[in-house]
C-alpha positions as CSV (number, residue, x, y, z in Angstrom):
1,X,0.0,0.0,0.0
2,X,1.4,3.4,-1.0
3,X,1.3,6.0,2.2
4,X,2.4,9.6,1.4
5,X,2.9,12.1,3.9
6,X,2.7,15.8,3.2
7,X,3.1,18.7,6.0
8,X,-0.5,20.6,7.2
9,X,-0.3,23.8,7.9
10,X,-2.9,25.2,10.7
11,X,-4.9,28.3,11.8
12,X,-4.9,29.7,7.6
13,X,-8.3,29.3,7.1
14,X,-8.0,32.6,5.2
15,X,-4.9,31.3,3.2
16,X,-7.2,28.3,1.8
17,X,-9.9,30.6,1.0
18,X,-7.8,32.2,-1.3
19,X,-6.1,29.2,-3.3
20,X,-7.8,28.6,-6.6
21,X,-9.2,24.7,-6.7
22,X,-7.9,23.8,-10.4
23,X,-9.5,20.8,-12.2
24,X,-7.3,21.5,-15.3
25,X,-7.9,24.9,-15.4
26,X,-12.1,24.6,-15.1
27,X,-12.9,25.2,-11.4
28,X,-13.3,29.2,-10.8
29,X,-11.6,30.5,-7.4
30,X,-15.0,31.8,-6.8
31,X,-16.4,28.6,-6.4
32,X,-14.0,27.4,-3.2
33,X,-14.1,31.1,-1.6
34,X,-18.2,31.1,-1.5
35,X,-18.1,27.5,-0.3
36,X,-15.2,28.2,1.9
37,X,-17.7,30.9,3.4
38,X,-21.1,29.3,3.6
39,X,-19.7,26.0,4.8
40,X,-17.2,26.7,8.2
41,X,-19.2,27.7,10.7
42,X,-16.4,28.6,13.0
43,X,-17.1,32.1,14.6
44,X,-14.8,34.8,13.6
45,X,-13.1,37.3,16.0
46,X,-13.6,40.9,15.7
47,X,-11.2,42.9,14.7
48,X,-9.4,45.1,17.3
49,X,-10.0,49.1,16.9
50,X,-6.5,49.8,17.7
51,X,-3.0,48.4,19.0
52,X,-2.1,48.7,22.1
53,X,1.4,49.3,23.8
54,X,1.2,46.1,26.8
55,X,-0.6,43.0,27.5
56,X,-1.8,41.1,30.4
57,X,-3.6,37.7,30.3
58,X,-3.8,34.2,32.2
59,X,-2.8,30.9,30.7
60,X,-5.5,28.2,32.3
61,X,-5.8,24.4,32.5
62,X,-9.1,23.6,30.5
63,X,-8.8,19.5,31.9
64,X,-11.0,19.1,34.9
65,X,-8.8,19.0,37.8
66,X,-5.5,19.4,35.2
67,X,-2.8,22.2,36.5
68,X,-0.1,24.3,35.3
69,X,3.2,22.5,34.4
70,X,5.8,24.0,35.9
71,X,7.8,27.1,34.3
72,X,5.6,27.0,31.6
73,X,6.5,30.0,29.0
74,X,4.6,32.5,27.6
75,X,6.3,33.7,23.8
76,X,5.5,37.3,22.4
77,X,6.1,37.2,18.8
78,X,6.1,40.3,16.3
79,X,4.8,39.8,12.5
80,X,6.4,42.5,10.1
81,X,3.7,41.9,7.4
82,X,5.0,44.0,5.1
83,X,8.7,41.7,5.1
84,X,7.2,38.7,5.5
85,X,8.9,38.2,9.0
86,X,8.2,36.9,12.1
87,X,10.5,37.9,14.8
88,X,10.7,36.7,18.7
89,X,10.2,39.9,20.9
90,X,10.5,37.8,24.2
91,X,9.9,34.7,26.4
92,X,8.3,34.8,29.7
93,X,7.4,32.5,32.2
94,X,3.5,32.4,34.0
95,X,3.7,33.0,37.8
96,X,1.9,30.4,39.7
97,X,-1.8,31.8,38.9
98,X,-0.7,31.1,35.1
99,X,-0.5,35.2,34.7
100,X,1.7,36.5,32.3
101,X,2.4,40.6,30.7
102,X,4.3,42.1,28.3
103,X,5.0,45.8,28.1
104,X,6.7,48.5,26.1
105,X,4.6,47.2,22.5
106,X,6.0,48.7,19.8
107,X,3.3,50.0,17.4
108,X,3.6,50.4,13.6
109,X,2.3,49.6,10.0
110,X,2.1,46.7,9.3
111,X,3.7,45.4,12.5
112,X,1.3,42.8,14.9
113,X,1.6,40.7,17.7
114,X,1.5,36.8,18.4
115,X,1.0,35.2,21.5
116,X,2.1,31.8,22.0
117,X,2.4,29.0,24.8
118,X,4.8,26.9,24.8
119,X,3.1,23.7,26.2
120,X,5.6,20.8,24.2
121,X,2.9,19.0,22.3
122,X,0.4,21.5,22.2
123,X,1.1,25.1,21.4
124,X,-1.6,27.1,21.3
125,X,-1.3,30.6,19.7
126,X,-3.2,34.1,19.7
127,X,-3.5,37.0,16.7
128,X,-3.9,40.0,19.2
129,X,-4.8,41.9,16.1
130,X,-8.2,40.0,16.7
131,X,-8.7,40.7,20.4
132,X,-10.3,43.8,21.5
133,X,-9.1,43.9,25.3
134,X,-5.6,43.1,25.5
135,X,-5.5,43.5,28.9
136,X,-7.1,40.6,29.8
137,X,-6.1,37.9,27.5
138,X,-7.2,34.8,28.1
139,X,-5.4,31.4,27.0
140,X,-6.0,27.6,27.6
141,X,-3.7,24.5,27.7
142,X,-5.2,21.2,27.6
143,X,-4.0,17.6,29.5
144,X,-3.0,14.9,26.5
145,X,-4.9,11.9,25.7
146,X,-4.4,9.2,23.0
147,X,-8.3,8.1,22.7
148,X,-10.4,9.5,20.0
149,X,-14.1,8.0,22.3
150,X,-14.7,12.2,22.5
151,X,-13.6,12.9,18.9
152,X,-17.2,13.4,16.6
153,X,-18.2,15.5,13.7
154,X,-20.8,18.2,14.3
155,X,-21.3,18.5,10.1
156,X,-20.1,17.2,7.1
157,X,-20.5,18.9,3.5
158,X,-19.4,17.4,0.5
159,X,-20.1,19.5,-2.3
160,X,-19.5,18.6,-6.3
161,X,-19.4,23.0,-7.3
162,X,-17.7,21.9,-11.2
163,X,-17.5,19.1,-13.4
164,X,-15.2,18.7,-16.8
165,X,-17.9,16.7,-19.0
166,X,-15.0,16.7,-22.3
167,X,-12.5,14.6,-19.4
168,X,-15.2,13.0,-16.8
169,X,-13.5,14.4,-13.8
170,X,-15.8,15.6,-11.5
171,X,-14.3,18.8,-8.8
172,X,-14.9,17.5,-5.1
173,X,-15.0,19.9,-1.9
174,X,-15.7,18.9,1.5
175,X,-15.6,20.6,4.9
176,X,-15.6,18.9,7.7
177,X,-16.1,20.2,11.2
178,X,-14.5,18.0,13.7
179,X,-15.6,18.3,17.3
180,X,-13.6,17.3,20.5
181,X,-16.2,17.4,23.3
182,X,-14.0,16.0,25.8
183,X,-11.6,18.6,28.1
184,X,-8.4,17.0,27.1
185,X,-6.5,17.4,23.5
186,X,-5.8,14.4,21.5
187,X,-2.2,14.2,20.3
188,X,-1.2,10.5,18.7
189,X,1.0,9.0,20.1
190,X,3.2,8.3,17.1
191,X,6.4,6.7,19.7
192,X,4.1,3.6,19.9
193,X,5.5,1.0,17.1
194,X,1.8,-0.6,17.3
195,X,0.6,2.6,15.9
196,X,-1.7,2.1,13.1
197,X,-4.2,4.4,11.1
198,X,-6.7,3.7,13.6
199,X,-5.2,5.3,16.1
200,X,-5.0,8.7,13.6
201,X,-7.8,11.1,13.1
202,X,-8.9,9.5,9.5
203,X,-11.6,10.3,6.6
204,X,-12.1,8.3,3.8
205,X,-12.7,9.4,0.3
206,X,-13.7,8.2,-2.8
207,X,-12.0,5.1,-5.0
208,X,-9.5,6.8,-7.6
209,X,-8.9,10.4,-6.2
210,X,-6.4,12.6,-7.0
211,X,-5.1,15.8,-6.7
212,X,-5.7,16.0,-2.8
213,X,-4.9,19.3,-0.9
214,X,-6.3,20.0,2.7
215,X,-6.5,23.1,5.0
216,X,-7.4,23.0,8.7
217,X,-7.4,25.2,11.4
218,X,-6.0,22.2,13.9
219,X,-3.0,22.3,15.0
220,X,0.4,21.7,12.8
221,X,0.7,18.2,11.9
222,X,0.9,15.6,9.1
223,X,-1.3,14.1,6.7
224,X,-0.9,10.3,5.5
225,X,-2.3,9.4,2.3
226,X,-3.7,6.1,1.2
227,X,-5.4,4.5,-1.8
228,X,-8.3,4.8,0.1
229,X,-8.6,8.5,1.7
230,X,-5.8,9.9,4.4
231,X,-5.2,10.4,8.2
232,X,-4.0,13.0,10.2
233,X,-1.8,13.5,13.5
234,X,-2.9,17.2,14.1
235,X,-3.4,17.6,18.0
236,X,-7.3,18.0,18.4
237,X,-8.1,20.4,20.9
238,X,-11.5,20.6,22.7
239,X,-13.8,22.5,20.6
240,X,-14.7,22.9,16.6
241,X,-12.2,23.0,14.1
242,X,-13.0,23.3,10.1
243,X,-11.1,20.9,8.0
244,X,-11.3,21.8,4.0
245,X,-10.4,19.2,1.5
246,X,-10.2,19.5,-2.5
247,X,-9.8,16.4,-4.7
248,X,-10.5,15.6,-8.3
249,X,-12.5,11.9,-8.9
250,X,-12.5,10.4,-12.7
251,X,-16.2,8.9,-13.1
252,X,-16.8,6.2,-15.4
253,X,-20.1,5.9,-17.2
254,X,-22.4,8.7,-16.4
255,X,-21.5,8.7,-12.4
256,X,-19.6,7.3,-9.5
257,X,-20.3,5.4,-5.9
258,X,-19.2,6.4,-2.8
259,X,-19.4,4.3,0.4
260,X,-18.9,7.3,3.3
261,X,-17.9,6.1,6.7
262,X,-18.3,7.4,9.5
263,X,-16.1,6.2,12.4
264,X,-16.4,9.3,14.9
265,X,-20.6,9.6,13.8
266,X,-21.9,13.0,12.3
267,X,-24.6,15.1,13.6
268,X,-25.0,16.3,9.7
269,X,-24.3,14.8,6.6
270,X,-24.9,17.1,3.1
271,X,-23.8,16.9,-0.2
272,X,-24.7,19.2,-2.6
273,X,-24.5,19.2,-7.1
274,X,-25.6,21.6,-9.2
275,X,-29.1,21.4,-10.2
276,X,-28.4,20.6,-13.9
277,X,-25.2,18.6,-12.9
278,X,-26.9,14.9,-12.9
279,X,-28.7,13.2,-9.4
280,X,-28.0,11.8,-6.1
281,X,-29.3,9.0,-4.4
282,X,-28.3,8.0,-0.6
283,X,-29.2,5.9,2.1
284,X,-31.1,7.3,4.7
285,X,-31.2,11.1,3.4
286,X,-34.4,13.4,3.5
287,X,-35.9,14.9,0.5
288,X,-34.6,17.1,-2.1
289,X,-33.8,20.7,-1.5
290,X,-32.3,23.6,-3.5
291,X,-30.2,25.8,-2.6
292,X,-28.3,29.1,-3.9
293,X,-25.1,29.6,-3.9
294,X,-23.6,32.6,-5.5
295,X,-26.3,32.4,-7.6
296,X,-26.0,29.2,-8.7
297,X,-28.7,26.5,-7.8
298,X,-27.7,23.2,-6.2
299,X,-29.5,20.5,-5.3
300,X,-28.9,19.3,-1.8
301,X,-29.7,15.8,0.0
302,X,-29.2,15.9,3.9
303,X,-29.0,13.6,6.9
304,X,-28.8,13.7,10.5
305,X,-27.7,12.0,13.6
306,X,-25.6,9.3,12.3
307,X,-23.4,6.8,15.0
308,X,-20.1,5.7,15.3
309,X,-19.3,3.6,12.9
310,X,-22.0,3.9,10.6
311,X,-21.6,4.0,6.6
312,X,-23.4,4.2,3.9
313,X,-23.7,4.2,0.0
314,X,-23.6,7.6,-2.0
315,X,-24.4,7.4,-6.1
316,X,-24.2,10.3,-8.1
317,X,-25.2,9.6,-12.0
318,X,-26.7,10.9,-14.8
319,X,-23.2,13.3,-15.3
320,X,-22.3,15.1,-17.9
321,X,-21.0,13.3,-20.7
322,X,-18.4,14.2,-23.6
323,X,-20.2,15.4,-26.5
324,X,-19.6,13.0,-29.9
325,X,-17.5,15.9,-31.5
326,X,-15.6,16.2,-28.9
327,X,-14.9,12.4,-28.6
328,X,-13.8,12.3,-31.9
329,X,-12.0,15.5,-31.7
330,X,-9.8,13.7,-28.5
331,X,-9.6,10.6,-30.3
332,X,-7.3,11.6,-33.6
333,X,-5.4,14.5,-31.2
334,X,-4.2,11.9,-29.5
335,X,-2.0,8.7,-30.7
336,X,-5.2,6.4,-29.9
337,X,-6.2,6.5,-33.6
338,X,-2.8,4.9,-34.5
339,X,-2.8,1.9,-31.9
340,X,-6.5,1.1,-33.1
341,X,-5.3,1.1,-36.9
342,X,-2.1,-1.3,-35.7
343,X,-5.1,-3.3,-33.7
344,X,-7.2,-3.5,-36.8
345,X,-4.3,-4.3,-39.8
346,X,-3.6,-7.6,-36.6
347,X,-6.4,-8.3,-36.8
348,X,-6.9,-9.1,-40.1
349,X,-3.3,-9.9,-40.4
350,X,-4.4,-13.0,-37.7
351,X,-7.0,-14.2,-39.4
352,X,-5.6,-14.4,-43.1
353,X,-2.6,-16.4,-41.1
354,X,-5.4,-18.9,-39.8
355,X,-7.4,-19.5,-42.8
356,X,-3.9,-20.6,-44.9
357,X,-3.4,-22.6,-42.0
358,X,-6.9,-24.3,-41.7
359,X,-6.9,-24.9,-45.4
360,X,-3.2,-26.1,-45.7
361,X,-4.6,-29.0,-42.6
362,X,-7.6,-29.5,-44.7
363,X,-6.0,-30.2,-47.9
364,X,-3.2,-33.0,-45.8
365,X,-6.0,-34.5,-44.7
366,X,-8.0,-35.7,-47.7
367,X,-4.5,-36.4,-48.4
368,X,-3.8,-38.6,-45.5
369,X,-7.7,-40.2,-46.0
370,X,-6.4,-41.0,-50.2
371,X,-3.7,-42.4,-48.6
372,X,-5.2,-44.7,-45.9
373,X,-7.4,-46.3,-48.7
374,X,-4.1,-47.6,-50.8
375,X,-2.4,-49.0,-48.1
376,X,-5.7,-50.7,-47.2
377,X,-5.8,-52.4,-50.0
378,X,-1.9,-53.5,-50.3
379,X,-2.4,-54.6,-46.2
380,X,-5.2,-56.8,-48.0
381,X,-3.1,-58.3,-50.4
382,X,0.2,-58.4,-47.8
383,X,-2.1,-60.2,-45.7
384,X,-3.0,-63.5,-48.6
385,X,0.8,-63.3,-50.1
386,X,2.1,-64.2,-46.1
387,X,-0.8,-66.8,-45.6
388,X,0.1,-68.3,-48.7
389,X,3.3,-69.0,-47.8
390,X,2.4,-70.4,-44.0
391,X,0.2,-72.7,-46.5
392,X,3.3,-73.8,-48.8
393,X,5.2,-74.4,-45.6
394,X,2.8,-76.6,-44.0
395,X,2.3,-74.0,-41.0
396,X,-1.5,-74.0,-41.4
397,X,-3.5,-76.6,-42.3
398,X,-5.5,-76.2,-45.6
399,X,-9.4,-75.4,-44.3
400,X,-8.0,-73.2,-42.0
401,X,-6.0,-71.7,-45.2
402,X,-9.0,-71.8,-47.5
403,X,-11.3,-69.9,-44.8
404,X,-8.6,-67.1,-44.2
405,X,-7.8,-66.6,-47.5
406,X,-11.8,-66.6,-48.6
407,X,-12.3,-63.8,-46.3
408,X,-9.7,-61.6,-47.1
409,X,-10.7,-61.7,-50.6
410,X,-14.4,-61.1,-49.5
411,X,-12.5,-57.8,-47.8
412,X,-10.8,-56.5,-50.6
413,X,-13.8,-57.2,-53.2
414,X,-16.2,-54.8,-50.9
415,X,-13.1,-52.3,-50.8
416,X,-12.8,-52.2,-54.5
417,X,-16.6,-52.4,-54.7
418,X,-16.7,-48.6,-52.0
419,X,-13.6,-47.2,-53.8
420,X,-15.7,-47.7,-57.4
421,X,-18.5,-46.3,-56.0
422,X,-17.0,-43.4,-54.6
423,X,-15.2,-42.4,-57.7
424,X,-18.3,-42.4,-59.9
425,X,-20.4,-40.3,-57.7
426,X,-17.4,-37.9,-57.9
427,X,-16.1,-37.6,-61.2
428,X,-18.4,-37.6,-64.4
429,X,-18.7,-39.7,-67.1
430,X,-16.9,-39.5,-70.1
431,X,-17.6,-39.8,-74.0
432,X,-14.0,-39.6,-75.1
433,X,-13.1,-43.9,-75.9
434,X,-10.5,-45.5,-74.3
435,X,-6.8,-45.5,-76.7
436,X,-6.2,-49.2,-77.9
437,X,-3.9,-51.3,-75.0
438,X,-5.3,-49.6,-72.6
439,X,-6.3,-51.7,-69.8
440,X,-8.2,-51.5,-66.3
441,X,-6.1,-54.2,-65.0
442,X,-4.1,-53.3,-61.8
443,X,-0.2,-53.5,-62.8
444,X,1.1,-56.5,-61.0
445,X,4.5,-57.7,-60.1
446,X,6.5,-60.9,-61.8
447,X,6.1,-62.9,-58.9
448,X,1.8,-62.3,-59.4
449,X,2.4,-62.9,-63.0
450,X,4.1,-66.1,-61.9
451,X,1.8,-67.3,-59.6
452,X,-1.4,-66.8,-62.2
453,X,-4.0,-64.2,-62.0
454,X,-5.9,-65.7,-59.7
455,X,-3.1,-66.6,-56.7
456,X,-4.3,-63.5,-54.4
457,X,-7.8,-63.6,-55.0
């Protein structure tokens, strides 16, 4: 099995609502941006008026009855936006009540402020260009655990927005909104050498995607892909966090399956295709429903309250299909034209080499039958010259010799008799008379002559 591991960047929501979901140049950035929008229903921050010159906040243990570990640190990081630069400002350490400040803010364009804990697995982080109050900041570190039984999903949209009729590839984009409604963050832990994917926060997708590409806003961590969809390690802190995915799927026919599973449950399952796009059909969904987006109409099936473990079968068909100048169009720009010219001349090629084969058998075998019928015959007469000679050496007594011989003659004459018959049902008779000393008589050997014309028969 092929696993490939790729690096997932977190808290850039915005970053994927600006990247441009390409089905070979066919899917609009539009598209992904309105989806983007409608679908993650995480709440945004507001903005903060203006920056301030010192902060003051409390780091807190969110686990029931977790604490502080000791000399935890408190980073303050500065962001030059306009160089592209993150720069470390300084480190503190909370005081036993978790408090932390940081004074003496230097203000400018383009210049903001990170927060950051440094809590080893789990570092959670703060833009305080979205905090209004920064004098009461308010951060919260979680105790680990390794068992997913909290891990569900509150809602999961998967949403066909374009498909390429001329190359049967069908645009996929789903958001998923995992939900940890424990107090403790899940973080894998990947030092165990029994680790397997079922230990890792995993979706499954469709048979035959490509082109996968995912956005969360989890924490940093990696993505394993399979044949058959793709896991993640990212720590899961309590709460919602939107995970964004963007594949391409290559439908056969008019449509594709898609067996969804559900290991964590889902309190919502949609998916959504435009309204002149084709039809979907799925177990257990409501009825029918349109619905705009950016104008555009989509028709949208839904279900609710599904359990752990549950799965279940999603068709799409009736999709578009290639248009017959267009088939025709791909077929001689291409080299297919060529191998199905090469196939045909084999073809043909094959067969003329069978026929001369068939006949060339067919003609040895009336040959071989011709041939079976004379040595018949001479067997015959073989067969009377060596009795006739057990007879002149007294090895067989003479009514024994006379019965023998009698019924190989007998033999012979209803050979001659089929072998006449045969020949004038096949050949036609002729006018034309015999030249003088011609004669029907078979040719005979000296010894025959010798022994008088009636010595074999």
């Amino acid at each position: 099995m092929n696993i490939y591991i790729h690096y997932l960047d977190s808290n850039v929501p915005q970053r994927f609502f600006a990247r441009a979901f390409n089905i070979r140049n066919v899917v609009a950035l539009t598209t992904v941006t309105i989806l983007a929008l409608a679908f993650v229903t995480s709440p945004q921050s507001a903005q903060a008026q203006d920056q301030q010159n010192s902060i003051l906040g409390k780091v807190t243990n969110g686990t029931e009855g977790g604490v502080l570990p000791d000399d935890l640190e408190v980073i303050l990081m500065s962001i030059d936006v306009a160089n592209n630069q993150i720069i470390e400002q300084e480190t503190i350490t909370v005081d036993e009540d978790g408090i932390f400040g940081f004074s003496n803010l230097v203000s400018g364009p383009g210049l903001v402020y990170r927060v950051v804990v440094n809590a080893e697995s789990y570092t959670p982080s703060l833009d305080m260009s979205t905090v209004e109050d920064w004098q009461n900041v308010s951060m919260s570190i979680y105790d680990e655990t390794t068992s997913l039984d909290d891990i569900t999903v509150s809602s999961y949209v998967m949403m066909v927005p374009t498909i390429d009729a001329r190359s049967r590839q069908a645009g996929v984009l789903t958001v998923i909104n995992v939900d940890n409604r424990g107090d403790r963050i899940w973080i894998p832990d990947l030092s165990d050498p029994n680790l397997t994917g079922l230990d890792l926060l995993r979706f499954n997708l469709p048979e035959g995607y490509s082109d996968l590409a995912i956005e969360s806003e989890l924490p940093n961590g990696n993505v394993l892909e399979i044949p058959t969809g793709f896991a993640l390690t990212n720590p899961v802190p309590p709460g919602e966090a939107a995970i964004l995915i963007s594949y391409i799927i290559t439908y056969e026919g008019d449509g594709f399956d898609f067996t969804l599973k559900l290991p964590y449950g889902a309190d919502q399952v949609r998916t959504l295709l435009p309204d002149d796009a084709g039809e979907i059909s799925a177990e257990g969904f409501g009825t029918l429903e349109s619905v705009f987006v950016a104008d555009n109409v989509f028709n949208q099936f839904e279900g609710n309250n599904y359990a752990k473990g549950d799965e279940f079968l999603i068709s799409y068909s009736g999709l578009p299909q290639p248009k017959l100048l267009q088939t025709v169009s791909d077929f001689f720009q291409g080299r297919t034209y060529v191998v199905v010219i090469i196939w045909i001349i084999g073809v043909a090629m094959l067969g003329i080499l069978v026929w001369a084969i068939y006949s060339s058998r067919k003609r040895s075998d009336q040959y071989a039958d011709d041939d079976g019928e004379l040595v018949g015959r001479s067997d015959f007469l073989a067969e009377i010259a060596a009795l006739d000679d057990e007879f002149e050496a007294n090895k067989i007594d003479e009514d024994e010799y006379n019965e023998q011989r009698e019924e190989l003659k007998r033999l012979i004459l209803e050979f001659d008799e089929i072998e006449s018959d045969s020949e004038e049902s096949s050949e036609e008779p002729s006018d034309e008379p015999k030249d003088e000393g011609e004669s029907d008589d078979t040719p005979v050997s000296e010894d025959e002559k010798s022994k008088g014309s009636d010595s074999y028969l």
